[in-house]
C-alpha positions in Angstrom: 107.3 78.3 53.6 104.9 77.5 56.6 106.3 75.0 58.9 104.8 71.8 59.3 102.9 70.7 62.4 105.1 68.2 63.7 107.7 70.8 63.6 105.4 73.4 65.1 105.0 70.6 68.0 108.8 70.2 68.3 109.3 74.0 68.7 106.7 74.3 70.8 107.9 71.3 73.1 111.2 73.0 73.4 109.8 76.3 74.8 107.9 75.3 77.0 111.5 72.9 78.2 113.6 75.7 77.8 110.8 77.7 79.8 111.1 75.4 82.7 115.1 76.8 82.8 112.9 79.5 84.7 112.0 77.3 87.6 114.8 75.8 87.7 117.3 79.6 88.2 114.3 80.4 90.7 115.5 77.2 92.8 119.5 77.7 92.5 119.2 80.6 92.7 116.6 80.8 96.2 119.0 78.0 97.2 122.2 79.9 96.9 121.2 82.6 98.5 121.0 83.2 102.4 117.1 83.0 103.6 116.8 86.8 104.0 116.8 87.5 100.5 114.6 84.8 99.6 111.7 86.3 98.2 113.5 88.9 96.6 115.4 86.5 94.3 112.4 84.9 93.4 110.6 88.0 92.6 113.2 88.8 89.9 113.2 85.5 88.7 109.4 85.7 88.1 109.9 89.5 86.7 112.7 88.1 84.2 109.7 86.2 82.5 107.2 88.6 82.5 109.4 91.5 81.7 110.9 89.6 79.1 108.1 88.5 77.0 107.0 92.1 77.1 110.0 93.9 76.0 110.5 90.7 73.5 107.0 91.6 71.8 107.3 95.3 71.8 111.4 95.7 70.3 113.7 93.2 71.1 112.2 90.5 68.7 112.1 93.3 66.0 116.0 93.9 66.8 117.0 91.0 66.3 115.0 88.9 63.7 113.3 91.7 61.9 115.0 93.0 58.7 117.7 95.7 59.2 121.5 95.9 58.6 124.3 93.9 59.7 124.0 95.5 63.4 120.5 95.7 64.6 117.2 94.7 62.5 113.5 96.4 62.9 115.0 99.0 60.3 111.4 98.9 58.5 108.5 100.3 59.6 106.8 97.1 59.8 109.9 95.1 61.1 108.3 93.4 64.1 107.5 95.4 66.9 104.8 93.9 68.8 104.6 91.1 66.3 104.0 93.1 63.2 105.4 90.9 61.0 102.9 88.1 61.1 101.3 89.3 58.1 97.6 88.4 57.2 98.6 84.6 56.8 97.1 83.4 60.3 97.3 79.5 58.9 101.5 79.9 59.1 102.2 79.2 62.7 105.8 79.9 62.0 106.2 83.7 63.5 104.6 83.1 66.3 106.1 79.8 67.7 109.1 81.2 66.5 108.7 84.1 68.6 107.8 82.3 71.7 111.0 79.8 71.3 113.5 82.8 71.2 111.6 84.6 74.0 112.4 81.6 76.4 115.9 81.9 75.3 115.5 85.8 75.9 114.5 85.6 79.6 117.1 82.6 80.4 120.0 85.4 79.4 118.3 88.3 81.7 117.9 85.7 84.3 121.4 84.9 84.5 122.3 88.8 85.7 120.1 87.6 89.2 122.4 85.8 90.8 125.3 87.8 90.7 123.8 90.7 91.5 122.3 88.9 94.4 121.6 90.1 98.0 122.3 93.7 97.4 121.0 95.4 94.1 117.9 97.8 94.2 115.1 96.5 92.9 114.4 99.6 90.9 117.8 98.5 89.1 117.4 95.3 89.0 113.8 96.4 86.7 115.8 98.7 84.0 119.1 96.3 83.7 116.2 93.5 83.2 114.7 96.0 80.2 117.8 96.9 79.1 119.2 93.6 78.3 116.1 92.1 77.2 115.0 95.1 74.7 118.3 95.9 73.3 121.9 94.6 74.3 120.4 90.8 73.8 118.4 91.3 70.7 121.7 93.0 68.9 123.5 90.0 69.8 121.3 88.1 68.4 120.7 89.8 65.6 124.7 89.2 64.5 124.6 85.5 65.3 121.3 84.1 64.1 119.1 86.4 62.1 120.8 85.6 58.8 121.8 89.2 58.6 124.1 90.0 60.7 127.8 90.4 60.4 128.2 86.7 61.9 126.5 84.8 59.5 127.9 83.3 56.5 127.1 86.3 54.4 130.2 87.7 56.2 132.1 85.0 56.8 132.6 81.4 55.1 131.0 79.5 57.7 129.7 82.5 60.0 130.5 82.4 63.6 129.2 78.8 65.0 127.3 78.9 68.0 124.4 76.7 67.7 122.2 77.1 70.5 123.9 80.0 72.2 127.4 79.7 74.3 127.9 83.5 73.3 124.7 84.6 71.8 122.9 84.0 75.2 125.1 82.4 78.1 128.3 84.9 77.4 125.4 88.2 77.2 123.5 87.3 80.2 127.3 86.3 81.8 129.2 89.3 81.1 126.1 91.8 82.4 126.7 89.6 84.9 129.9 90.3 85.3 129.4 94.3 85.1 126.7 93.8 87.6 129.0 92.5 90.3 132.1 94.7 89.3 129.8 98.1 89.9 127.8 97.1 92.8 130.7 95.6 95.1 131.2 93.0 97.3 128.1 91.7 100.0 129.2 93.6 103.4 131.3 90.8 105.3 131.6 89.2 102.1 136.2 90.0 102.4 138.5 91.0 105.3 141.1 93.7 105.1 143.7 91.3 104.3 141.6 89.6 101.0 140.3 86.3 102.4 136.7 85.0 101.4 134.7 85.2 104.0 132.0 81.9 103.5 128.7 83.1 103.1 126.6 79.7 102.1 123.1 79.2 100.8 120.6 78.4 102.9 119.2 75.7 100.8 121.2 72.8 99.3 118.2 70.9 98.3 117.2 73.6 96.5 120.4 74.2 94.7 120.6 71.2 93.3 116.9 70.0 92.5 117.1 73.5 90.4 120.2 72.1 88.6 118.4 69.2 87.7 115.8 71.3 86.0 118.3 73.1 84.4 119.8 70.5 82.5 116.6 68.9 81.6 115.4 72.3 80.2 118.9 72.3 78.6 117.7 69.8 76.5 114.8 71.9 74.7 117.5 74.5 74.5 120.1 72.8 72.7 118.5 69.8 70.7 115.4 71.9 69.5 117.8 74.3 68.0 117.9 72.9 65.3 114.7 74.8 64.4 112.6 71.4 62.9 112.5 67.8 63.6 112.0 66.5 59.9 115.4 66.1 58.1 117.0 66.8 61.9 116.2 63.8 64.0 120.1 62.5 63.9 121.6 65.8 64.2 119.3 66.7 67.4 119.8 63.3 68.7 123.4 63.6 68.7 123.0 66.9 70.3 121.2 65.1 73.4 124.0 62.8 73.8 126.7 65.7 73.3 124.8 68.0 75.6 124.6 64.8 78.4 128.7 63.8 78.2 129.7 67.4 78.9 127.3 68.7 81.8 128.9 64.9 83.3 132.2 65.7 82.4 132.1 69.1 84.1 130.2 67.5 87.3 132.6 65.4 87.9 135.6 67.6 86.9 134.8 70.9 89.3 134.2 68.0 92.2 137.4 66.3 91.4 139.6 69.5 91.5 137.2 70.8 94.6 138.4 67.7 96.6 142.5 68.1 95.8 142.2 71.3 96.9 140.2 71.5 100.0 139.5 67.6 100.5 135.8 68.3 101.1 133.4 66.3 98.3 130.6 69.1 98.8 127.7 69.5 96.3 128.0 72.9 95.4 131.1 72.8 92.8 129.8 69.4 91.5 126.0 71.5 90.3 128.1 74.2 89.2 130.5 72.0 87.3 127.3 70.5 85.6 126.4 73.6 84.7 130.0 74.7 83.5 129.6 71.9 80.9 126.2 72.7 79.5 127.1 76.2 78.7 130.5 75.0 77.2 129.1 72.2 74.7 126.1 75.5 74.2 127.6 76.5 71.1 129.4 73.2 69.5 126.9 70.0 70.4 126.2 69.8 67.1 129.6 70.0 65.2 131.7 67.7 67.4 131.6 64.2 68.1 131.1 62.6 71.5 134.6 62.0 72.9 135.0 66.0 72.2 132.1 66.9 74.2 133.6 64.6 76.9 136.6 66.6 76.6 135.0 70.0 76.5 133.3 69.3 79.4 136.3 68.6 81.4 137.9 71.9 80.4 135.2 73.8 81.4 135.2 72.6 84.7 138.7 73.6 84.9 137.6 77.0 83.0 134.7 77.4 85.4 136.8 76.4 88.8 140.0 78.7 87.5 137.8 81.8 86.8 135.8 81.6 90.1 138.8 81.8 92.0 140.1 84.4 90.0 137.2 87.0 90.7 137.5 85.6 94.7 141.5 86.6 94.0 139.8 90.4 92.9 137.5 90.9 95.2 134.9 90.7 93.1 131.4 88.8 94.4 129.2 87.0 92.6 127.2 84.9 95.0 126.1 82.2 92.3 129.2 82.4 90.2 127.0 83.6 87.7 129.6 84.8 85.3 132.4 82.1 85.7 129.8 79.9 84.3 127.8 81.6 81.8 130.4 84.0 80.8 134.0 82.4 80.9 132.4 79.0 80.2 130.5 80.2 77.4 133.3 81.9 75.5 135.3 78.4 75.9 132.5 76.5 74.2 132.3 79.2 71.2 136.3 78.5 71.1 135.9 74.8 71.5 133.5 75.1 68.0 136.6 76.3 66.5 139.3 73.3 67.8 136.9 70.3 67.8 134.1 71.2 65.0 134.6 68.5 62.2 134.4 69.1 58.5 130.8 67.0 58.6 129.6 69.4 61.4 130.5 72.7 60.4 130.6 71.6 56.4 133.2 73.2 54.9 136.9 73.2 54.5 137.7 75.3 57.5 136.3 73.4 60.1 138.1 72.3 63.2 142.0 73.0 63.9 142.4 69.9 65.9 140.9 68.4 63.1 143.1 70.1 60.3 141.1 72.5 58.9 143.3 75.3 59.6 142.5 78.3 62.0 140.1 80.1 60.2 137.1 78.8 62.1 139.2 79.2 65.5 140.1 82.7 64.2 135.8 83.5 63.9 135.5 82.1 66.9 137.8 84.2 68.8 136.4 87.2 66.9 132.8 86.4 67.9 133.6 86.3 71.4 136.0 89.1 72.0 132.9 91.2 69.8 130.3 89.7 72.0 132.6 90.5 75.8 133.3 94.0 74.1 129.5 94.7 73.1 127.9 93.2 76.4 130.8 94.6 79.2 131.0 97.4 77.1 127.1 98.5 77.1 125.9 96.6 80.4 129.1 98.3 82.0 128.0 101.7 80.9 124.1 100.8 82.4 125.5 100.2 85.7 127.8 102.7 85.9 124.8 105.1 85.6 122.6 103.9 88.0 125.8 104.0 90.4 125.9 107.5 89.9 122.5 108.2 90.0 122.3 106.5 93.3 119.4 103.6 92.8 122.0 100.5 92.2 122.5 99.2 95.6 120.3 99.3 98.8 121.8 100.4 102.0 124.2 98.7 104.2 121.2 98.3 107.0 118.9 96.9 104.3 121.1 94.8 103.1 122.2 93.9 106.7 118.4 93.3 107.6 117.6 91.1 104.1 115.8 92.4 101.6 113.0 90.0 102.2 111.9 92.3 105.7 113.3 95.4 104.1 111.9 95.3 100.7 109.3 92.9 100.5 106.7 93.0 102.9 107.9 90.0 105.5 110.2 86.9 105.4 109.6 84.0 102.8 109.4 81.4 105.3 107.1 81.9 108.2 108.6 79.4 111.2 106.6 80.5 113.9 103.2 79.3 112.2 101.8 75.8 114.1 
């Protein structure tokens, strides 16, 4: 059935929100990092896009939405690859702004990898992990979660695995690449002593850390509220979704700051924008099957999930200069758990909603499943990619490069020129 045009409107309003998400990783992320390796951050963050919506129209669309089995679609022959599926109806608009609303949520996951990967990946790398997760390890994700096909969905399981806009389908993907990304490169030079302590190594732009949070979470509003897929019949449930989406990035704010202060009595900005963010990804997957006071609640445990993990990886030696994967990939399996504790029997709508709410733990026990599927599939192949390029010599630059910033190494001349009048 062709979608209507107000709907078309709405789907087309929340890509082009969810595509402002781009601007505002480009400004964390350039804010995060140390002015050296300015314009080499931003270059990826432009690449993510433009990579993305290539390797979107030429497989990973077909691999995920296209018809196939319960792993992987684009099985037939005319299964989407580079938009095949349209067919000859040119009056349905549906395909296509379909296609360009999951391609926006197809270049925030690859994005995500940029900032832990920061300050010493090869750009040659950084181009085929960008490919890699855009053409294939997202799209199969995908494909599980929200193509109607896959083993996730409700042809599987009663209620199928509950993510609604994408804790685990996209924030726990782009998060535990991530992850991989930091564990096979290594730590920044300087970054740890001998004896394990954290050497700071601060942005060189708060202004810009945080005015690109701000664009974040109003993005995150085209991300989560227009998932819903239409606006007629779902004006409540994506109105909801705003207000859900809102108490939990809050919630996490103030959380991450709160714990920040009793433990080093400094009220800085950083944890507060990553605390925000902890809270969007963890009410990702369950703003529209809880109620308020849970997303209140969700938030504040993924603050605590976001401030405990960061640590943890500092505790292992293992650098991620934007804490890329304590909040996309830690957080983002909490809010795909949080589906299965707080969903109620209205949300999810069935008897096995919820545990907190009685519905047993069949929904918890999806949930768990979904996420330990999603870690093993996306640490599992990502870990595999970077692993080879290790070996193959063309993952990390060299320790005078990286010394000199990739900016004057890499590309062409610093990003800010102070010596012009």
């Amino acid at each position: 059935m062709a979608m209507s045009a107000l709907d078309t409107l709405y789907l087309l309003f929340g890509t082009t929100l969810v595509f402002l998400m781009q601007a505002g990783f480009a400004l964390l992320e350039a804010g995060c990092v140390r002015a050296k390796n300015t314009k080499n951050i931003l270059l990826k963050n432009t690449l993510d896009a433009c990579l993305g919506a290539i390797l979107w129209w030429a497989c990973g669309y077909a691999f995920a939405f296209a018809p196939g089995n319960e792993f992987i679609g684009g099985k037939e022959s005319d299964g989407g690859y580079f938009l095949g599926n349209t067919g000859e109806d040119t009056a349905d608009a549906t395909p296509y702004i379909w296609w360009m609303f999951q391609w926006a949520f197809a270049a925030a996951a690859a994005t995500i990898v940029s900032g832990a990967v920061a300050e010493r990946c090869n750009f040659t790398a950084y181009l085929l992990y960008s490919s890699v997760i855009t053409g294939f390890i997202y799209p199969v994700v995908v494909h599980w979660g929200w193509s109607g096909e896959g083993w996730f969905s409700t042809e599987f399981t009663p209620n199928g695995f509950v993510d609604f806009a994408g804790s685990g389908i996209v924030h726990m993907v782009g998060g535990g690449a991530a992850l991989m990304g930091a564990i096979f490169l290594g730590p920044r030079y300087g970054r740890f002593r001998e004896n394990g302590e954290v050497v700071d190594m601060p942005g060189h732009s708060t202004v810009l850390a945080t005015l690109g949070t701000f664009i974040l979470w109003f993005g995150w509003y085209g991300f989560n509220c227009c998932s819903t897929g239409a606006i007629e019949g779902n004006q409540v449930t994506a109105a909801k979704v705003a207000v859900t989406t809102t108490l939990s990035a809050a919630a996490g704010g103030v959380t991450t700051l709160g714990i920040h202060v009793y433990m080093y009595q400094v009220p800085d900005v950083g944890p507060a924008l990553n605390g925000i963010l902890a809270g969007l990804v963890s009410i990702t997957a369950p703003c529209a099957v809880v109620e308020p006071y849970a997303a209140f609640i969700i938030g504040i445990i993924g603050g605590a999930v976001y401030f405990g993990s960061a640590t943890m990886l500092k505790k292992l030696q293992i650098d991620d200069p934007l804490d890329a994967s304590p909040v996309h990939f830690f957080c983002g399996a909490w809010g795909c758990i949080a589906s299965g504790l707080f969903g109620t029997e209205a949300g999810i709508g069935s008897s096995d909603y919820g545990a907190f709410y009685g519905g047993g733990g069949k929904q918890l026990g999806y949930q768990i499943a979904g996420v330990i599927s999603i870690a093993a599939w996306t640490c599992g192949m990502s870990g595999i990619m970077f692993a080879a390029m290790k070996a193959a010599g063309i993952l990390r630059v060299s320790k005078e490069d990286e010394l000199a910033g990739l900016d004057e190494s890499h590309h062409g001349g610093a990003a800010y020129d102070f010596k012009s009048t």
